[in-house]
C-alpha positions as CSV (number, residue, x, y, z in Angstrom):
1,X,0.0,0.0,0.0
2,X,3.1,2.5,0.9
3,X,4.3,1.4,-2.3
4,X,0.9,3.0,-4.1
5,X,0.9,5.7,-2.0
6,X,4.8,6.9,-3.2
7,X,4.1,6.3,-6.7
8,X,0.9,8.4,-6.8
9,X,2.8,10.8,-5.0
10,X,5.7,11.1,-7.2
11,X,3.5,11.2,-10.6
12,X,2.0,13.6,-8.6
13,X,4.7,15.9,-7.9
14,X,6.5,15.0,-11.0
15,X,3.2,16.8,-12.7
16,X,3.1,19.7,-11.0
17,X,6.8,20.5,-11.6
18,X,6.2,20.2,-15.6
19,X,3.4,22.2,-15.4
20,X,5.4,24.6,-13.5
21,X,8.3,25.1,-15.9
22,X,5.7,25.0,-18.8
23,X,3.5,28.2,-17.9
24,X,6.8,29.8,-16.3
25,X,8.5,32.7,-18.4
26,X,11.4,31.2,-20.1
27,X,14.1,33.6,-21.2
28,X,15.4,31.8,-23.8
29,X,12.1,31.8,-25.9
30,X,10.2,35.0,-26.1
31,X,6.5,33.8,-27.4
32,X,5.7,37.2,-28.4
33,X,8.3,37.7,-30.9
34,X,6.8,35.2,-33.1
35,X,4.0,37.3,-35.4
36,X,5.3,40.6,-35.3
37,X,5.8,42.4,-38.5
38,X,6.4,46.1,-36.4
39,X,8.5,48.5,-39.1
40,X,9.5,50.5,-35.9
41,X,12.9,48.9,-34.1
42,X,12.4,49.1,-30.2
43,X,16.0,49.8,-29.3
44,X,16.2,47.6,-26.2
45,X,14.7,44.8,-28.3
46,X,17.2,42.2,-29.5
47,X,18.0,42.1,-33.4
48,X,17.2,38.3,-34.6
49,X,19.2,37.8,-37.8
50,X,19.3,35.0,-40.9
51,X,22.4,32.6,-40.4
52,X,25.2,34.3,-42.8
53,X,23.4,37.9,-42.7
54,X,26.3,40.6,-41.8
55,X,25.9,42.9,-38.9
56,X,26.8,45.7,-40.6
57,X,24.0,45.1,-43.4
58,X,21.9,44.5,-40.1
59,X,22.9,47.7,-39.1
60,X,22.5,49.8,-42.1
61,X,18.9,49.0,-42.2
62,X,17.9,50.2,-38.6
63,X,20.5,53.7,-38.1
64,X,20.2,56.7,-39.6
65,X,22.1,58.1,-42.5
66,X,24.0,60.2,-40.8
67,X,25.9,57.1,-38.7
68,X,26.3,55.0,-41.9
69,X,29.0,57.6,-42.9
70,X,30.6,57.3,-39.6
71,X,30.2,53.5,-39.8
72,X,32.0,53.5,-43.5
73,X,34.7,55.2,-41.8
74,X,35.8,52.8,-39.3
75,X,35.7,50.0,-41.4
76,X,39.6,49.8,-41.4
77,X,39.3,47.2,-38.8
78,X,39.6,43.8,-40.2
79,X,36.2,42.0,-41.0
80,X,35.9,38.5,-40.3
81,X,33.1,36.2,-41.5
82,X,32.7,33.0,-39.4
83,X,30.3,31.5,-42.1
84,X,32.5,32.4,-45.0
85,X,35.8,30.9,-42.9
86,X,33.8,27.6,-42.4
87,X,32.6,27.1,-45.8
88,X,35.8,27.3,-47.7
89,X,34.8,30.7,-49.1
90,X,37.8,33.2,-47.2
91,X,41.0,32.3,-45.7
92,X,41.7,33.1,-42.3
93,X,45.3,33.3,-42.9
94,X,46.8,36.0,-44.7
95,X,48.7,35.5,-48.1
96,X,52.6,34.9,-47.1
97,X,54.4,38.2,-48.7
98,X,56.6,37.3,-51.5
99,X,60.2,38.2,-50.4
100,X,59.4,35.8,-46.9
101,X,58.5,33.0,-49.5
102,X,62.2,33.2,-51.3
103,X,64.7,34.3,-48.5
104,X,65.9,30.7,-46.8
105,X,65.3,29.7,-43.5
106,X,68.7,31.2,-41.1
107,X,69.8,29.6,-37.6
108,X,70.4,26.0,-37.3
109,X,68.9,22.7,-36.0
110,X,69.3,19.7,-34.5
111,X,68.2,16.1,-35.9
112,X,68.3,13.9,-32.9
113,X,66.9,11.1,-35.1
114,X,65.3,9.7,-38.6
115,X,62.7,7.3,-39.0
116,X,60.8,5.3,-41.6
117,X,57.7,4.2,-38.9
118,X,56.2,7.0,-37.2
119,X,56.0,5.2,-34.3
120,X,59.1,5.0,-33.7
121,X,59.5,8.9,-34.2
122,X,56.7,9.7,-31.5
123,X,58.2,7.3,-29.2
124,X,61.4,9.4,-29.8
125,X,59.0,13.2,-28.9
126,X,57.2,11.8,-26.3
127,X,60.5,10.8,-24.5
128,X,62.0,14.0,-25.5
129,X,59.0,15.8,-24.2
130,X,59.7,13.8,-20.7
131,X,63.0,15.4,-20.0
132,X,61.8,19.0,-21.2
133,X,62.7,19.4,-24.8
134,X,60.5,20.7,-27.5
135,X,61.1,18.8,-30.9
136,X,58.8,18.4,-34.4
137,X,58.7,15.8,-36.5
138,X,59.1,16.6,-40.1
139,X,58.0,13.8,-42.9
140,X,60.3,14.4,-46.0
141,X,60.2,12.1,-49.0
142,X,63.3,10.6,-50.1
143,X,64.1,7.6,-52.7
144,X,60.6,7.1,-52.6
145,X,60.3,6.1,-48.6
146,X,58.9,8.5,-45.9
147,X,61.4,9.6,-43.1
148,X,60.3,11.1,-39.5
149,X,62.7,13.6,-38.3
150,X,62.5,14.2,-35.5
151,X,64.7,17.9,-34.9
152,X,64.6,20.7,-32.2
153,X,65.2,24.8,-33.4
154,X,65.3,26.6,-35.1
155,X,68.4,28.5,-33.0
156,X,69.7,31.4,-33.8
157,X,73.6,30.6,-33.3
158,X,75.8,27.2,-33.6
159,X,77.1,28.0,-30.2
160,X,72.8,27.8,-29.0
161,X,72.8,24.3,-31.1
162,X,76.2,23.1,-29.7
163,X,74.8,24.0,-25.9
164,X,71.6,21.8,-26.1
165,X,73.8,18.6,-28.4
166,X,76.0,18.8,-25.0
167,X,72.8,18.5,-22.6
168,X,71.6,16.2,-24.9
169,X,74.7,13.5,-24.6
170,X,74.7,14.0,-21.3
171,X,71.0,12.4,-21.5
172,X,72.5,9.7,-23.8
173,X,70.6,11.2,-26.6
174,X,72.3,11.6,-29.8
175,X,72.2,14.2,-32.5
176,X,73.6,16.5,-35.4
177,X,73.7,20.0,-36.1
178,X,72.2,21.0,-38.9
179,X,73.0,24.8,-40.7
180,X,69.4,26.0,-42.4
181,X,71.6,28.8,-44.3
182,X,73.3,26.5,-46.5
């Protein structure tokens, strides 16, 4: 019977609460919103736009003349478009200028090994990355096989490179130098 009693109880409850958070004012959905075709903008009203719809087109529409000058004005800022970036359409990245793209690469860097299975090349960076080094691995194609090198650097000076090759032998860790310059 106490049994009967809890479960009749609980429905019971369980009722009232979602008839509670039904008729209660939610403010994540306005109800009223829904319908209205005003021409007038309420200020403190929130502007509801169309996926992919611009603010500033947004905004052109609802202020006067006089701030759309001021608006054109300040568009020196740079304009990003999350929906354009996540289609394809615009690159988030600016264009590389063309005298980086031909100088070469200056400083040196160590190899502190070469690998045909990548396995054994993050084995290598994980166990690097245990006694507080930094290193990349770099897949270059050579006689048709894929290498992993695994380097640290770019330094700026062979004396840099020499300094961390001596804490490195000290760690049993072999490696070369490598000059980017030549």
């Amino acid at each position: 019977m106490r049994f009967i009693i809890g479960l009749l109880l609980g429905i019971a409850i369980a009722g009232g609460v979602a008839y509670y958070l039904n008729k209660a004012p939610n403010p994540f959905v306005d109800k009223g919103i829904i319908g209205n075709n005003n021409s007038q903008s309420n200020s403190s009203a929130p502007l509801m736009l169309a996926p992919g719809t611009k603010m500033q087109a947004a905004n052109i529409q609802t202020q006067p003349i006089a701030n759309q000058q001021n608006e054109k004005q300040e568009a020196s800022a740079p304009n990003y478009d999350f929906y354009d970036v996540l289609q394809g359409k615009k690159d988030i990245n600016p264009k590389p200028e063309a005298s980086a793209a031909t100088a070469k690469p200056q400083g040196y860097i160590i190899q502190v090994g070469a690998f045909s299975e990548p396995d054994l090349a993050n084995n290598l960076k994980a166990k690097m990355a245990l006694l507080g080094y930094s290193v990349k691995i770099r897949q270059r194609q050579e006689n048709g096989k894929t290498i992993n090198k695994v380097i640290m650097g770019p330094f700026e000076s062979e004396a840099q490179a020499e300094e961390i090759l001596d804490q490195l032998k000290q760690q049993e860790i072999d490696g070369t130098i490598i000059n980017l310059s030549q």
